[in-house]
VEXDREN-2710 file (C-alpha; in Angstrom, 1 decimal):
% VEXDREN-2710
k/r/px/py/pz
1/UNK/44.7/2.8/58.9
2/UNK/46.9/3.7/62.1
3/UNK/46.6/7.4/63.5
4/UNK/49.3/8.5/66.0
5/UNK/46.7/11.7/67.0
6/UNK/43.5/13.5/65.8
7/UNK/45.0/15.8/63.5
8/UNK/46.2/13.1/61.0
9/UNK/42.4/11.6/61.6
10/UNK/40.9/14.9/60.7
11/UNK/43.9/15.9/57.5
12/UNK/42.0/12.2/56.2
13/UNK/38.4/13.2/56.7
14/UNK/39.2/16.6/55.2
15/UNK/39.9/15.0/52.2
16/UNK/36.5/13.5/51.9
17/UNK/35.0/16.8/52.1
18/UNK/36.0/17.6/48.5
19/UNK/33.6/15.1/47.3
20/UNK/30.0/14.6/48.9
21/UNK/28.6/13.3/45.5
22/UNK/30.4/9.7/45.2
23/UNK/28.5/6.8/46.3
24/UNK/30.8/4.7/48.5
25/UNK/32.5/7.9/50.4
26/UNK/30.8/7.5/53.2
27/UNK/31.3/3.7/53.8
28/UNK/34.5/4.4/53.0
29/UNK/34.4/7.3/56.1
30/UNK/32.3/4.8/58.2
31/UNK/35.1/2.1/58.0
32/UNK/37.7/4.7/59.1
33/UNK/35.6/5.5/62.0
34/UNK/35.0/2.3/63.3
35/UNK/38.7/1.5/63.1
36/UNK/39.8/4.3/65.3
37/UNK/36.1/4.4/67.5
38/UNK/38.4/2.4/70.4
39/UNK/40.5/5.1/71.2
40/UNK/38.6/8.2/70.8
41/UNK/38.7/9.8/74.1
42/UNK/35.3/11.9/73.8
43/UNK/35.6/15.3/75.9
44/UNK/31.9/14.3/77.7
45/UNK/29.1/11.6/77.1
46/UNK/26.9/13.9/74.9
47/UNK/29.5/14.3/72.3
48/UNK/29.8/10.1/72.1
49/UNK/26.5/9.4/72.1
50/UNK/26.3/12.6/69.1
51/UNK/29.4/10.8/67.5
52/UNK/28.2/7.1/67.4
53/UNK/24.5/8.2/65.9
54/UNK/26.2/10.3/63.3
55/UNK/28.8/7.5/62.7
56/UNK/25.6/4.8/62.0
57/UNK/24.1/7.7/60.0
58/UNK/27.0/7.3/57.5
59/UNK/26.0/3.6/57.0
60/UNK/22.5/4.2/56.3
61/UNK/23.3/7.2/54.1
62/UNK/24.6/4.4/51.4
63/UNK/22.0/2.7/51.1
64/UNK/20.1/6.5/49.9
65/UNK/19.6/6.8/45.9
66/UNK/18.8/10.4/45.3
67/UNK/22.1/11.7/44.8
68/UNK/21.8/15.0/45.8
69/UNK/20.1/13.5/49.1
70/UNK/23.1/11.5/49.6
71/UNK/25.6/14.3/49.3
72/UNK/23.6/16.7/51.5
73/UNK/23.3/14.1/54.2
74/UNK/27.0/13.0/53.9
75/UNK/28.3/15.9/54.3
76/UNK/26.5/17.4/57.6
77/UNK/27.1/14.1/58.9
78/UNK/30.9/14.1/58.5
79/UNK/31.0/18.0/59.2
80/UNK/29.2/16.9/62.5
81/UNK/32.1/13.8/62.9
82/UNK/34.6/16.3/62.4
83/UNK/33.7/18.7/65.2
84/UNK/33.4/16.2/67.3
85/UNK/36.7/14.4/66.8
86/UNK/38.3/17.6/66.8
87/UNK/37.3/18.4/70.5
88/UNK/38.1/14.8/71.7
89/UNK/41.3/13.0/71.5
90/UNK/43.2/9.7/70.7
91/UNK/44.4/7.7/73.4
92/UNK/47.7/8.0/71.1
93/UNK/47.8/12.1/71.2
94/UNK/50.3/13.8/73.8
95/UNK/48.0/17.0/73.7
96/UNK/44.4/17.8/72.3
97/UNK/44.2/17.9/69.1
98/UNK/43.1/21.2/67.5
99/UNK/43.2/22.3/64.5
100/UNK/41.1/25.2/64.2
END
């Protein structure tokens, strides 16, 4: 999946945010992430480092069975993601992507 900037990125994640409670959401998010991880331009080293250990978090949080774990874990982990990308940029934005 191509993104020409981070708002397009984050109108995708969004859409995950409507459903924390389906297994396999947040492989799916962790695959989207890793595509795109090349040409995320982070705003300083703290955020990367914040961004790659939440990005492996999304891995591990698959392999949880509780549901209700998985959902709460999921979703502060891509809420965390989505921060993040939203004060960074693609090497393919013109401008800084904001949307909030």
């Amino acid at each position: 999946m191509a993104f020409n900037n981070c708002n397009e990125l984050l109108l995708v994640l969004q859409q995950y945010q409507l459903d924390y409670y389906t297994k396999g959401k947040a492989l799916k998010v962790y695959s989207i992430l890793t595509d795109v991880l090349p040409i995320i331009e982070f705003e300083n080293e703290h955020f990367e480092l914040e961004f790659r250990k939440r990005h492996l978090d999304l891995k591990r949080i698959e392999c949880l069975t509780d549901l209700n774990e998985y959902s709460e874990k999921f979703a502060h982990n891509l809420l965390k993601l989505i921060l993040i990308i939203n004060n960074s940029k693609l090497s393919t934005d013109d401008n800084r992507g904001d949307l909030y």
